[in-house]
N, CA, C and O atoms as a GROMACS GRO file, in nm:
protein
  568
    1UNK      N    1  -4.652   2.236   1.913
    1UNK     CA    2  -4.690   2.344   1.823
    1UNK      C    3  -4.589   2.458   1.841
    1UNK      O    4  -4.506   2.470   1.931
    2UNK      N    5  -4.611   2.529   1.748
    2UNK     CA    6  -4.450   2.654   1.737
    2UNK      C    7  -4.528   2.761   1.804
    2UNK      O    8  -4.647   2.765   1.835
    3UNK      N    9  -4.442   2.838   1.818
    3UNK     CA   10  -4.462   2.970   1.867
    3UNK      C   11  -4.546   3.065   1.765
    3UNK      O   12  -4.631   3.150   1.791
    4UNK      N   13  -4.501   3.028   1.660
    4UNK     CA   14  -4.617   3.141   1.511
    4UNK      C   15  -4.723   3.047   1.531
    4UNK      O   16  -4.841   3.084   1.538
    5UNK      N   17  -4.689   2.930   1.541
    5UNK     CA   18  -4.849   2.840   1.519
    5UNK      C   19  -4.957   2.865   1.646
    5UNK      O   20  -5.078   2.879   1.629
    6UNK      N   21  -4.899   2.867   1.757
    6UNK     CA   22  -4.999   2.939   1.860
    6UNK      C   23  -5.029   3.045   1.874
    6UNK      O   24  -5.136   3.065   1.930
    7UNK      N   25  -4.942   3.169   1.826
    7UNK     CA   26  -4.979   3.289   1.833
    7UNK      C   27  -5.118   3.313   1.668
    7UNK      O   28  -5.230   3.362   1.676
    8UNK      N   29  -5.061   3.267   1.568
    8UNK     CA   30  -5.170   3.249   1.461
    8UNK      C   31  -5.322   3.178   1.520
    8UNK      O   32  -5.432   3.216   1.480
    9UNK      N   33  -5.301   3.060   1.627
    9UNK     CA   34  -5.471   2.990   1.670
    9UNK      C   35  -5.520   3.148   1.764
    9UNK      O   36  -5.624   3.211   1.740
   10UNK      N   37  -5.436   3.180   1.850
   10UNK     CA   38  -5.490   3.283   1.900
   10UNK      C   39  -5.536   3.377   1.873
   10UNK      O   40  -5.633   3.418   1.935
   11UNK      N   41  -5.469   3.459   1.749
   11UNK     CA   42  -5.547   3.571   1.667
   11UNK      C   43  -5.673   3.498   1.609
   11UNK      O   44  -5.786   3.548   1.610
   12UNK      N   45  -5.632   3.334   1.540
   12UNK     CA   46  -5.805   3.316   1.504
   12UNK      C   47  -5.926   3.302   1.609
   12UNK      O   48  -6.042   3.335   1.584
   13UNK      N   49  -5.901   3.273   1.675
   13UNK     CA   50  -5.990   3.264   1.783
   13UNK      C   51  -6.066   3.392   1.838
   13UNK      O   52  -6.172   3.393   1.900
   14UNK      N   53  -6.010   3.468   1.810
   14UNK     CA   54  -6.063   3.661   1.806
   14UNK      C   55  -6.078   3.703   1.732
   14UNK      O   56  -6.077   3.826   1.746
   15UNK      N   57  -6.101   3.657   1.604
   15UNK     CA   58  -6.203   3.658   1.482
   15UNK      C   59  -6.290   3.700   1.479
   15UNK      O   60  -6.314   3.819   1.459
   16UNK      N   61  -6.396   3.579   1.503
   16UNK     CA   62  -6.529   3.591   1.523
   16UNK      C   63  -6.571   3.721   1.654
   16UNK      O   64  -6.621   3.819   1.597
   17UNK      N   65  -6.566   3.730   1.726
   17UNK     CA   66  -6.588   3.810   1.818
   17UNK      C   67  -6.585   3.970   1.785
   17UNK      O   68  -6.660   4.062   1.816
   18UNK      N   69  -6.480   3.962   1.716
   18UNK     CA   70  -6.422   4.081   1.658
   18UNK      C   71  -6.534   4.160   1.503
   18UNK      O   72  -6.540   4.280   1.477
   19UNK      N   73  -6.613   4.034   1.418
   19UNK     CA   74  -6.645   4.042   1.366
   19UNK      C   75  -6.838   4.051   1.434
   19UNK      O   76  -6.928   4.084   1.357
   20UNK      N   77  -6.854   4.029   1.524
   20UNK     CA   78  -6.959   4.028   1.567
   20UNK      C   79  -6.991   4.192   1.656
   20UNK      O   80  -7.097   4.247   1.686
   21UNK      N   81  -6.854   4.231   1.677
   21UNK     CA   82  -6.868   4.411   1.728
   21UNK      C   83  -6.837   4.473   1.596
   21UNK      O   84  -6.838   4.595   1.588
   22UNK      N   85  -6.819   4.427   1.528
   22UNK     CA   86  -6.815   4.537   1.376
   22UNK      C   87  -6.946   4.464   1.332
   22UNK      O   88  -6.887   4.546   1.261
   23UNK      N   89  -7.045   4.407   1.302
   23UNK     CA   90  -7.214   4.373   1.319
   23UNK      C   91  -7.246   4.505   1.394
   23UNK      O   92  -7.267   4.610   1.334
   24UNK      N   93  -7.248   4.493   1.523
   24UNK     CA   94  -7.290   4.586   1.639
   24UNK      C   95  -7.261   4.720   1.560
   24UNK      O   96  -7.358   4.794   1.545
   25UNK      N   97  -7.132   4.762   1.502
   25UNK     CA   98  -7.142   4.924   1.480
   25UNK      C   99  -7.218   4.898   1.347
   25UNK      O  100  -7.337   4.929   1.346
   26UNK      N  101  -7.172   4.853   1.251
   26UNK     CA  102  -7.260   4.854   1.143
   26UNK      C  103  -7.413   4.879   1.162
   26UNK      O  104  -7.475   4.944   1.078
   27UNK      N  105  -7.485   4.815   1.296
   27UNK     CA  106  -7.591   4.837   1.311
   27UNK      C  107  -7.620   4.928   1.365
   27UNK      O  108  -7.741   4.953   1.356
   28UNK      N  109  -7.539   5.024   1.444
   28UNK     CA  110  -7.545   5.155   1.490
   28UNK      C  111  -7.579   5.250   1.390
   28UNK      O  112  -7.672   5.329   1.404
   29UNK      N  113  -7.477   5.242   1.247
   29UNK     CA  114  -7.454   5.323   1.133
   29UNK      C  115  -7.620   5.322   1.046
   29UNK      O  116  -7.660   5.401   0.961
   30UNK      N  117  -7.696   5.196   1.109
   30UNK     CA  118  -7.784   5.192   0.993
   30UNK      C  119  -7.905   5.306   0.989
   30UNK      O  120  -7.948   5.377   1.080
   31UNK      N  121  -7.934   5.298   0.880
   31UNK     CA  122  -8.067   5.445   0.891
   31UNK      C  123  -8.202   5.322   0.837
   31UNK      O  124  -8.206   5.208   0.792
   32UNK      N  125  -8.262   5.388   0.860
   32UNK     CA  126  -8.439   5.333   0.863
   32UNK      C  127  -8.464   5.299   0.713
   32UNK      O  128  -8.533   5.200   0.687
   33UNK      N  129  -8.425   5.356   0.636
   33UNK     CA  130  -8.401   5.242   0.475
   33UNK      C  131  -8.369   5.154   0.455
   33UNK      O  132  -8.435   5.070   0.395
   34UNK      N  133  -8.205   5.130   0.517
   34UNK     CA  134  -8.127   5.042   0.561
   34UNK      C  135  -8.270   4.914   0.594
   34UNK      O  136  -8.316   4.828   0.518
   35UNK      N  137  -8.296   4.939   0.691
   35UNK     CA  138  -8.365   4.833   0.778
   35UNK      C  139  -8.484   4.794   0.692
   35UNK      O  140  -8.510   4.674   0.684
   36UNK      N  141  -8.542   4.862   0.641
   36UNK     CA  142  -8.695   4.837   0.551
   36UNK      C  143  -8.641   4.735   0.399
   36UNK      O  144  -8.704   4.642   0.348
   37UNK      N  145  -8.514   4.788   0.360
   37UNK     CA  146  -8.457   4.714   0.274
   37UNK      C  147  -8.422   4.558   0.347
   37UNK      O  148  -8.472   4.446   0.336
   38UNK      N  149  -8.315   4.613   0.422
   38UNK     CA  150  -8.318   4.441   0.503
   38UNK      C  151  -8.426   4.341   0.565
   38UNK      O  152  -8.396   4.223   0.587
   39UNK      N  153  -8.555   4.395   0.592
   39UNK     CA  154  -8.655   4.381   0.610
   39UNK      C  155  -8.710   4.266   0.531
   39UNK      O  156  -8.754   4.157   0.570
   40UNK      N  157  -8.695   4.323   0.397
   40UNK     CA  158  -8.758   4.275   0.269
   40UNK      C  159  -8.672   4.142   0.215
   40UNK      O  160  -8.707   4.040   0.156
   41UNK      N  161  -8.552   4.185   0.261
   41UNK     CA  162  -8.414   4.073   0.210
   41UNK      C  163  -8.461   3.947   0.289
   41UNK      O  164  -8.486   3.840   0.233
   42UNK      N  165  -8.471   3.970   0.432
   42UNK     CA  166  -8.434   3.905   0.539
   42UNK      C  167  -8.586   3.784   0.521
   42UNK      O  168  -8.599   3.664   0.547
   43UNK      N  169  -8.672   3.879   0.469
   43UNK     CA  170  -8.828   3.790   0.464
   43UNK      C  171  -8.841   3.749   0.346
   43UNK      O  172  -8.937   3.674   0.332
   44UNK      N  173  -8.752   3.778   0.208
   44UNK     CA  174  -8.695   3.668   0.108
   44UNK      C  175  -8.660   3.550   0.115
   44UNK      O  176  -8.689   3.451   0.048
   45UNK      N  177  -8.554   3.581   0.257
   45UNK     CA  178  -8.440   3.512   0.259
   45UNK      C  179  -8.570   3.340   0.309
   45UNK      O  180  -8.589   3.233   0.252
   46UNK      N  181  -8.623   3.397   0.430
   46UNK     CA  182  -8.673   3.311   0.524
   46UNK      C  183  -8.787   3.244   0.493
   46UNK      O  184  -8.849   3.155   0.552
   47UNK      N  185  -8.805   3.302   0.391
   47UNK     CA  186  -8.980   3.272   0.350
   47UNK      C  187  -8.999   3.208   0.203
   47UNK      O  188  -9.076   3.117   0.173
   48UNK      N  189  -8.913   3.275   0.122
   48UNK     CA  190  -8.933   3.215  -0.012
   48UNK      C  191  -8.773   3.111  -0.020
   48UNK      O  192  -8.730   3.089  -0.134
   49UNK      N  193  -8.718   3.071   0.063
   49UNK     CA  194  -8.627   2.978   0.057
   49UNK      C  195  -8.697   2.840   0.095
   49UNK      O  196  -8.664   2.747   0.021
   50UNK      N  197  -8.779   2.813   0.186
   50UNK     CA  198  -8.854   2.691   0.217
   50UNK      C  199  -8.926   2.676   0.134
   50UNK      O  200  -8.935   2.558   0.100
   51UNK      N  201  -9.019   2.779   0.054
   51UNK     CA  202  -9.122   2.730  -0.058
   51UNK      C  203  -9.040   2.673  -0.125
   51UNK      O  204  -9.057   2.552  -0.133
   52UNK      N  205  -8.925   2.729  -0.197
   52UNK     CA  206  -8.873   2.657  -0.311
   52UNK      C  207  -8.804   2.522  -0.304
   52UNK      O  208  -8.784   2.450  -0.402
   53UNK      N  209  -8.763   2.492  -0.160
   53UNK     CA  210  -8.681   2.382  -0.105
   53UNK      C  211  -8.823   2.235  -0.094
   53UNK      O  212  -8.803   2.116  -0.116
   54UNK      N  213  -8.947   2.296  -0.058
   54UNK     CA  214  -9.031   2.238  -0.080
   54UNK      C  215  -9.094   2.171  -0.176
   54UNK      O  216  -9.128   2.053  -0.173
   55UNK      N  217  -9.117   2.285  -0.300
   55UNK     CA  218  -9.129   2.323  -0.446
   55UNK      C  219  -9.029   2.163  -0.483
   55UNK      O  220  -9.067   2.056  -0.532
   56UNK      N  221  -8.882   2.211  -0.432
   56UNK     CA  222  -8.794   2.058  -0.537
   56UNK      C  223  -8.808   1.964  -0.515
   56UNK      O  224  -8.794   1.862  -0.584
   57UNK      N  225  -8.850   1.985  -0.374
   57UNK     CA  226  -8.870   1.775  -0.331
   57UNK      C  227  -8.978   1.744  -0.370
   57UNK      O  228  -8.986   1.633  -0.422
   58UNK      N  229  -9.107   1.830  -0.359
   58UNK     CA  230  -9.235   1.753  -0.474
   58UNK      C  231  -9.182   1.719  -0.574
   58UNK      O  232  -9.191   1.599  -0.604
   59UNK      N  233  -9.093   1.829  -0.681
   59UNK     CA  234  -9.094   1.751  -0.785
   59UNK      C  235  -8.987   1.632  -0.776
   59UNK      O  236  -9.006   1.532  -0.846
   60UNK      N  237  -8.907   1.638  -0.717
   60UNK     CA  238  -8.869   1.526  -0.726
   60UNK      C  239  -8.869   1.409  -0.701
   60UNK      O  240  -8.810   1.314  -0.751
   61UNK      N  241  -8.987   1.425  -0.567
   61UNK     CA  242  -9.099   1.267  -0.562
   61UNK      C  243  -9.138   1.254  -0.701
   61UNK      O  244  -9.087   1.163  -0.766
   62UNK      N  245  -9.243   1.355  -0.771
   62UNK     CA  246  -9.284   1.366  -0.902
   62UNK      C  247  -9.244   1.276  -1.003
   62UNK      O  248  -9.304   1.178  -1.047
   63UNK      N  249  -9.128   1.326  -1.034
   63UNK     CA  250  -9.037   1.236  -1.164
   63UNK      C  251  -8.944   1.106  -1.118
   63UNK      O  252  -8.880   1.036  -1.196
   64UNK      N  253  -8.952   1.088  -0.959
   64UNK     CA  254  -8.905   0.958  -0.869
   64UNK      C  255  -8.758   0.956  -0.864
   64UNK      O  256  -8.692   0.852  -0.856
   65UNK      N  257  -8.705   1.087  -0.868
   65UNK     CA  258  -8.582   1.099  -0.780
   65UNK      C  259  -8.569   1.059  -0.656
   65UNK      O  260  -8.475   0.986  -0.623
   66UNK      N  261  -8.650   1.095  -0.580
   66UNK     CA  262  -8.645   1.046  -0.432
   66UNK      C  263  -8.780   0.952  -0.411
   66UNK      O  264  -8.897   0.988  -0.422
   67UNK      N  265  -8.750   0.873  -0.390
   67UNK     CA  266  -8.844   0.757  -0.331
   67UNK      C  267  -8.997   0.787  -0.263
   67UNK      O  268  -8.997   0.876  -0.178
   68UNK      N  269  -9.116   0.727  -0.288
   68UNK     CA  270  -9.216   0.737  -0.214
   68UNK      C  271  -9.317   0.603  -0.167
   68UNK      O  272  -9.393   0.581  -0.072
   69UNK      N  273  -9.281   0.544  -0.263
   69UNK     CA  274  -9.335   0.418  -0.208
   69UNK      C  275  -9.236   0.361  -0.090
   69UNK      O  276  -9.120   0.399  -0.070
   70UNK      N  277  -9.326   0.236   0.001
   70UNK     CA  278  -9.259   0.183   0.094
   70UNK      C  279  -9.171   0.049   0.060
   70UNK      O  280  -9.112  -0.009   0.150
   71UNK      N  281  -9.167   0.012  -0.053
   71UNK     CA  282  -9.092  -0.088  -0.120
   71UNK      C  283  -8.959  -0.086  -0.073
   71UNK      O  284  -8.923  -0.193  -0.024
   72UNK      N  285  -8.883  -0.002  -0.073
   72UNK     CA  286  -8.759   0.062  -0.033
   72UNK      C  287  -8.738   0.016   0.114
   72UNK      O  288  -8.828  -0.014   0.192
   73UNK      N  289  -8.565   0.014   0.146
   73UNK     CA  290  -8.520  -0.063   0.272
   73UNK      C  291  -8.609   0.041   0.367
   73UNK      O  292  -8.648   0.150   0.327
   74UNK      N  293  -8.628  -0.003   0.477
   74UNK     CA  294  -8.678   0.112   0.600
   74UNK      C  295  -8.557   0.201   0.620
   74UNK      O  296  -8.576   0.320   0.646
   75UNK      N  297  -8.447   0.157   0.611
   75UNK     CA  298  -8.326   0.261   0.656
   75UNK      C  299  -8.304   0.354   0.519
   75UNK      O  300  -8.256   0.466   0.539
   76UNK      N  301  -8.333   0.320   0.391
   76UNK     CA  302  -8.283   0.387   0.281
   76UNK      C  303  -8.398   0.486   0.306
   76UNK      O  304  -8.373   0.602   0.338
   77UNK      N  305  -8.532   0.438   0.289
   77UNK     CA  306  -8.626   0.522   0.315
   77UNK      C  307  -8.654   0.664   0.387
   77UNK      O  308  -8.708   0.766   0.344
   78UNK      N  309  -8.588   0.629   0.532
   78UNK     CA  310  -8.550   0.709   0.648
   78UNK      C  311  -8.478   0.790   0.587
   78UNK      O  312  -8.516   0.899   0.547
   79UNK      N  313  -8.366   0.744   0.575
   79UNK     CA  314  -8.292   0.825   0.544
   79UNK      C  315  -8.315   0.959   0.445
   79UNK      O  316  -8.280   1.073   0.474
   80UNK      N  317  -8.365   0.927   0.351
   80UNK     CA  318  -8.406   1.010   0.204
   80UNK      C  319  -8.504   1.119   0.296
   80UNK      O  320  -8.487   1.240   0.306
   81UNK      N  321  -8.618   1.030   0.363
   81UNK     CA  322  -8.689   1.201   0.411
   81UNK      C  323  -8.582   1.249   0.532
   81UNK      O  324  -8.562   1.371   0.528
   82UNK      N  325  -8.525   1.192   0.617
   82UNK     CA  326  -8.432   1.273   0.715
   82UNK      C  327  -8.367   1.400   0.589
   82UNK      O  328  -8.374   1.521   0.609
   83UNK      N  329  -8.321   1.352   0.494
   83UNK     CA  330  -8.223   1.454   0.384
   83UNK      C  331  -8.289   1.561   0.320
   83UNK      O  332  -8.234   1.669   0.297
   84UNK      N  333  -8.449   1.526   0.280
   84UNK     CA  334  -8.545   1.675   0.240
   84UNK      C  335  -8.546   1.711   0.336
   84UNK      O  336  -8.464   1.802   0.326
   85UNK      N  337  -8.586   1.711   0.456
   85UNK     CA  338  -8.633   1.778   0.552
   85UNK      C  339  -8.497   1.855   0.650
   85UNK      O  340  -8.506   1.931   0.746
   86UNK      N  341  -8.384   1.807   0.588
   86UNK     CA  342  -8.263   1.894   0.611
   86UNK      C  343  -8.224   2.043   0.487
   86UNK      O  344  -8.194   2.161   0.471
   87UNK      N  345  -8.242   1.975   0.458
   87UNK     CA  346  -8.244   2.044   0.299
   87UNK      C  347  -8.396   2.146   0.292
   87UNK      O  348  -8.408   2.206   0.184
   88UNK      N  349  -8.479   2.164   0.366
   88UNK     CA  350  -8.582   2.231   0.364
   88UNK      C  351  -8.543   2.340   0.488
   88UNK      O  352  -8.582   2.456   0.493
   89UNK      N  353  -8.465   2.278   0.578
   89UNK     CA  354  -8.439   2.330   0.726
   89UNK      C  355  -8.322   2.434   0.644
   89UNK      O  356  -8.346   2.554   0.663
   90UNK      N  357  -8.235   2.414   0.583
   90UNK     CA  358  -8.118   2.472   0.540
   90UNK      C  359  -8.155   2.556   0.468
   90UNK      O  360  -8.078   2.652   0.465
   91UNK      N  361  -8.273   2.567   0.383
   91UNK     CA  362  -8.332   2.649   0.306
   91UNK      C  363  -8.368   2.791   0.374
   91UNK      O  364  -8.346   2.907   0.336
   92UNK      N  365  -8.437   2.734   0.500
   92UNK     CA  366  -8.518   2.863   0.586
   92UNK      C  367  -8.443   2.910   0.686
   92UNK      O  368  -8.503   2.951   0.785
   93UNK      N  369  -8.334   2.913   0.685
   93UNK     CA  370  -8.216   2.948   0.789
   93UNK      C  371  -8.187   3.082   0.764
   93UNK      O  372  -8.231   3.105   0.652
   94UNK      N  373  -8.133   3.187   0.813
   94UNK     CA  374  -8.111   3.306   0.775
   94UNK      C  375  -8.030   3.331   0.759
   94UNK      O  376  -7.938   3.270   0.813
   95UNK      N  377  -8.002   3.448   0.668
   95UNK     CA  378  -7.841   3.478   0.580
   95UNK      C  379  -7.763   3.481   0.703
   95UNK      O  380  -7.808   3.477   0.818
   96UNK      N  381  -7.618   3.489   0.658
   96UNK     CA  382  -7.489   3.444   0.754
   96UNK      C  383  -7.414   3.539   0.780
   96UNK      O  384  -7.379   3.616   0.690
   97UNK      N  385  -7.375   3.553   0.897
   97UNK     CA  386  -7.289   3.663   0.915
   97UNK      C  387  -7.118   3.656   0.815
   97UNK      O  388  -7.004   3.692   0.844
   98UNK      N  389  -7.168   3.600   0.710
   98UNK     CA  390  -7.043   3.594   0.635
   98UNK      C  391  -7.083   3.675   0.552
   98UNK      O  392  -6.996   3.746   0.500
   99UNK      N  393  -7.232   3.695   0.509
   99UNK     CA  394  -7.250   3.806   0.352
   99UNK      C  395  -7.259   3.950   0.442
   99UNK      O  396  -7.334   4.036   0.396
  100UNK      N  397  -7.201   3.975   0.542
  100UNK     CA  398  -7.196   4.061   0.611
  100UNK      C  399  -7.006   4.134   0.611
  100UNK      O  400  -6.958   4.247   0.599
  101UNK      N  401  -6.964   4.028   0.627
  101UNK     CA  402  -6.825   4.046   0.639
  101UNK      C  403  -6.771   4.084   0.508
  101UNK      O  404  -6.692   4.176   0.484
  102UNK      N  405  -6.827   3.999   0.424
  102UNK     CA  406  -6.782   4.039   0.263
  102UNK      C  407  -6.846   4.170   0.225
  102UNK      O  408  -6.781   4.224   0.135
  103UNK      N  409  -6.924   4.222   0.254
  103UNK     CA  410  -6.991   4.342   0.227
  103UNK      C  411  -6.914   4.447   0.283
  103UNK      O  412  -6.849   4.530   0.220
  104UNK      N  413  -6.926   4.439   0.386
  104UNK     CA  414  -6.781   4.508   0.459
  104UNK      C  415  -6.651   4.529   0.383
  104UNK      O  416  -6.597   4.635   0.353
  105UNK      N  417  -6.610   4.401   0.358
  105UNK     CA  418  -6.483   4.405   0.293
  105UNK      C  419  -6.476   4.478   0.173
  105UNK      O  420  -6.389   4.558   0.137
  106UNK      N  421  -6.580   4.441   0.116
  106UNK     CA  422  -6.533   4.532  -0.037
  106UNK      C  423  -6.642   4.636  -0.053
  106UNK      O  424  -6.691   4.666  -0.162
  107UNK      N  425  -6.683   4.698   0.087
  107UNK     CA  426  -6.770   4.837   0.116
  107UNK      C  427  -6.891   4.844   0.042
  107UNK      O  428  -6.935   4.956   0.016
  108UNK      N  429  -6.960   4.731  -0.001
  108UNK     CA  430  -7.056   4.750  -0.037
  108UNK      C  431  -7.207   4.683   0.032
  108UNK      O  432  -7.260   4.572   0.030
  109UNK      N  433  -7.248   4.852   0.108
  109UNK     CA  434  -7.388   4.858   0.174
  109UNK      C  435  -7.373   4.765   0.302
  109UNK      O  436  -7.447   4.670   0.327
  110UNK      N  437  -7.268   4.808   0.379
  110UNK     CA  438  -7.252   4.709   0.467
  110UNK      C  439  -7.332   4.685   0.612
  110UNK      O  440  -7.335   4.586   0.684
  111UNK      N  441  -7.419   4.866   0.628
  111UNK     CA  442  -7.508   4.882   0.692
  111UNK      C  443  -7.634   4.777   0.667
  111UNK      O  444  -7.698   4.728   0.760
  112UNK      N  445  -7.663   4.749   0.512
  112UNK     CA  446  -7.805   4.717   0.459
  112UNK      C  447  -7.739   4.534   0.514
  112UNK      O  448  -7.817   4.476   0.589
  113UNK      N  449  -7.652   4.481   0.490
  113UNK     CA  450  -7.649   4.328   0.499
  113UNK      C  451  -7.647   4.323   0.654
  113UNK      O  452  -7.708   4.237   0.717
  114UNK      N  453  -7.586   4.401   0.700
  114UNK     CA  454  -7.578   4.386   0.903
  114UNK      C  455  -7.782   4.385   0.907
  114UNK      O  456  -7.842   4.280   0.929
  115UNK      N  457  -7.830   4.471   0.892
  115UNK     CA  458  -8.003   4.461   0.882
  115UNK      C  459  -8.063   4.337   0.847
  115UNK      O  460  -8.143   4.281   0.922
  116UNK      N  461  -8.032   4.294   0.743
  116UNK     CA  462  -8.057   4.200   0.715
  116UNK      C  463  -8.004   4.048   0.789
  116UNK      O  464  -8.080   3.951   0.789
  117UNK      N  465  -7.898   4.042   0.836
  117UNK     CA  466  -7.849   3.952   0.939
  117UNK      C  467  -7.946   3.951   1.082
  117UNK      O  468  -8.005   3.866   1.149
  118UNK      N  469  -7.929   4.078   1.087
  118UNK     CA  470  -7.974   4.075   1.243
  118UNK      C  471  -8.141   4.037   1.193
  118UNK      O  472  -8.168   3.920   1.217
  119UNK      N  473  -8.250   4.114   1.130
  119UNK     CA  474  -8.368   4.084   1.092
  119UNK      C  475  -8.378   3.928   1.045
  119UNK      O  476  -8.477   3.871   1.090
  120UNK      N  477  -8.300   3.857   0.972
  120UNK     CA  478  -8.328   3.731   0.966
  120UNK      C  479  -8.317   3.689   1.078
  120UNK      O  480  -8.431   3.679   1.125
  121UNK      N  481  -8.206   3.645   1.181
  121UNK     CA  482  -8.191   3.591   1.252
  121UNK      C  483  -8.309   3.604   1.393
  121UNK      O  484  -8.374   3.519   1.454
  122UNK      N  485  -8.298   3.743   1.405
  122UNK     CA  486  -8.453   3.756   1.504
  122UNK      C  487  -8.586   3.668   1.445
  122UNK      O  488  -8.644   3.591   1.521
  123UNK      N  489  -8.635   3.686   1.288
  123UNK     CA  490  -8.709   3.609   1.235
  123UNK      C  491  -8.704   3.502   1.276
  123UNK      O  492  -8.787   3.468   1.360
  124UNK      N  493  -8.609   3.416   1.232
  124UNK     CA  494  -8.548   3.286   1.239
  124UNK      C  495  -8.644   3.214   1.381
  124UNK      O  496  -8.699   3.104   1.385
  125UNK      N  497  -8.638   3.321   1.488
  125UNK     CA  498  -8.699   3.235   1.591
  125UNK      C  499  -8.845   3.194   1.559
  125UNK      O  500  -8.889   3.084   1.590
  126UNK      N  501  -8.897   3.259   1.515
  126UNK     CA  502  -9.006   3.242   1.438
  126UNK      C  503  -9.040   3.154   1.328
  126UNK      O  504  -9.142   3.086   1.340
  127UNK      N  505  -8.982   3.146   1.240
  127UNK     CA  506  -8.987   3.042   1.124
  127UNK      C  507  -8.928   2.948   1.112
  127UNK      O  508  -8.972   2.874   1.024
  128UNK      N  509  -8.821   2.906   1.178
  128UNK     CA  510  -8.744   2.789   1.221
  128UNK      C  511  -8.848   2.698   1.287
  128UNK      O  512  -8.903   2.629   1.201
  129UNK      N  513  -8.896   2.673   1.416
  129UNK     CA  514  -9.011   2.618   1.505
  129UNK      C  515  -9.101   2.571   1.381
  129UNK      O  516  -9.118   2.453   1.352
  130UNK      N  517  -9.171   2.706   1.297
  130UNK     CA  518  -9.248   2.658   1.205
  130UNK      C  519  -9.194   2.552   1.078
  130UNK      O  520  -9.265   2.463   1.030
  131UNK      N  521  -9.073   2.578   1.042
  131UNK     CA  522  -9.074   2.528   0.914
  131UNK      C  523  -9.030   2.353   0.971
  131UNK      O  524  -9.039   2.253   0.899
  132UNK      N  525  -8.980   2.354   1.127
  132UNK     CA  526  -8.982   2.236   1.128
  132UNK      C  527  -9.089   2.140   1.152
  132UNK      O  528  -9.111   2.026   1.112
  133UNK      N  529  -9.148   2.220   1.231
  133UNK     CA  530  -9.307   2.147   1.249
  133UNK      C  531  -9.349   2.100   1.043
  133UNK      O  532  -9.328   1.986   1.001
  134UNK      N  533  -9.379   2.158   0.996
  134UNK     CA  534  -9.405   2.163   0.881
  134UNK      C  535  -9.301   2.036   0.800
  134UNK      O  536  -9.343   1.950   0.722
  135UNK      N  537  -9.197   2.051   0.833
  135UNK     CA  538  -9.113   1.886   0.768
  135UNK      C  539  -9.195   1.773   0.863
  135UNK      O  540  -9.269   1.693   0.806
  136UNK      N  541  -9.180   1.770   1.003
  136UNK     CA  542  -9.189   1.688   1.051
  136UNK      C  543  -9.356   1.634   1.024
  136UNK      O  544  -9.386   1.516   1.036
  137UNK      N  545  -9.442   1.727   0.991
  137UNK     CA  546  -9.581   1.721   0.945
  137UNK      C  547  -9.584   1.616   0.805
  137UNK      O  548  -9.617   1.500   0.785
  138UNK      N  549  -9.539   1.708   0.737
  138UNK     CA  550  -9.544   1.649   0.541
  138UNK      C  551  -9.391   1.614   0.522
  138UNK      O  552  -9.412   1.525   0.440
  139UNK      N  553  -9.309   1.615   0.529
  139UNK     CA  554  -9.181   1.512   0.480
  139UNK      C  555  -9.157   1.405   0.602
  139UNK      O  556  -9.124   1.291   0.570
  140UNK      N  557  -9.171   1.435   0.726
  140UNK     CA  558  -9.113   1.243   0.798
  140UNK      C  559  -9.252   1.193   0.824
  140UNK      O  560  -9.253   1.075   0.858
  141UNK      N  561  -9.410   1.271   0.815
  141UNK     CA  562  -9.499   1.186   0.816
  141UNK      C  563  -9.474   1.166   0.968
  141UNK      O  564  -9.455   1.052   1.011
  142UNK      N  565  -9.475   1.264   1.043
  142UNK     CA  566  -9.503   1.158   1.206
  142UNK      C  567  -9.603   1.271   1.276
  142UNK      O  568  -9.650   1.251   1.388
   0.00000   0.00000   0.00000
């Protein structure tokens, strides 16, 4: 590897880190609106993302996009609920410290998305546990 090519892995590698103490001040900067707004985002984000991820795979048992009878190989079968129940998990995950960075970048409300990061993600411990219990309940059936 070249000399620009290692000095370039090294600046990326202090990226993230770098972007996780500009989180930290952003969250310093925030005022108590800030947070009641992110509040509201963050329990959007976490709460009405699994209903609707839920919401598609009924219907799409419904109209027999995805399989429900046991006719089907055992592995094709498996597979299809392993994929809702990812797809339900991906749903209830909390926003990313990327709509954070972009907010930043082009200065818009960058206090309110850091709130909302950090409030989902604290959530997250909370509704994650649940929403998987809840696949593993009604989509793998065990």
């Amino acid at each position: 590897m070249s000399l620009l090519g290692k000095a370039i892995e090294i600046l990326g590698k202090g990226a993230i880190p770098l972007l996780i103490i500009s989180l930290g001040y952003s969250l310093k900067r925030t005022r108590l609106s800030d947070v009641k707004h992110g509040l509201m985002g963050a329990g959007l984000r976490v709460i009405i993302g699994p209903v609707i991820a839920f919401g598609l795979i009924a219907i799409y048992r419904f109209i027999g996009w995805s399989p429900i009878e046991d006719g089907y190989s055992q592995v094709l079968f498996a597979d299809m609920r392993i994929t809702e129940a990812v797809i339900v998990l991906m749903a209830s995950m909390p926003a990313p410290i990327t709509s954070f960075l972009l907010n930043e970048k082009f200065e818009e409300s960058p206090e309110l998305a850091a709130s909302m990061v950090l409030i989902g993600t604290v959530s997250g411990i909370i509704t994650i546990p649940f929403i998987l219990s809840l696949s593993q309940k009604y989509i793998l059936g065990m």
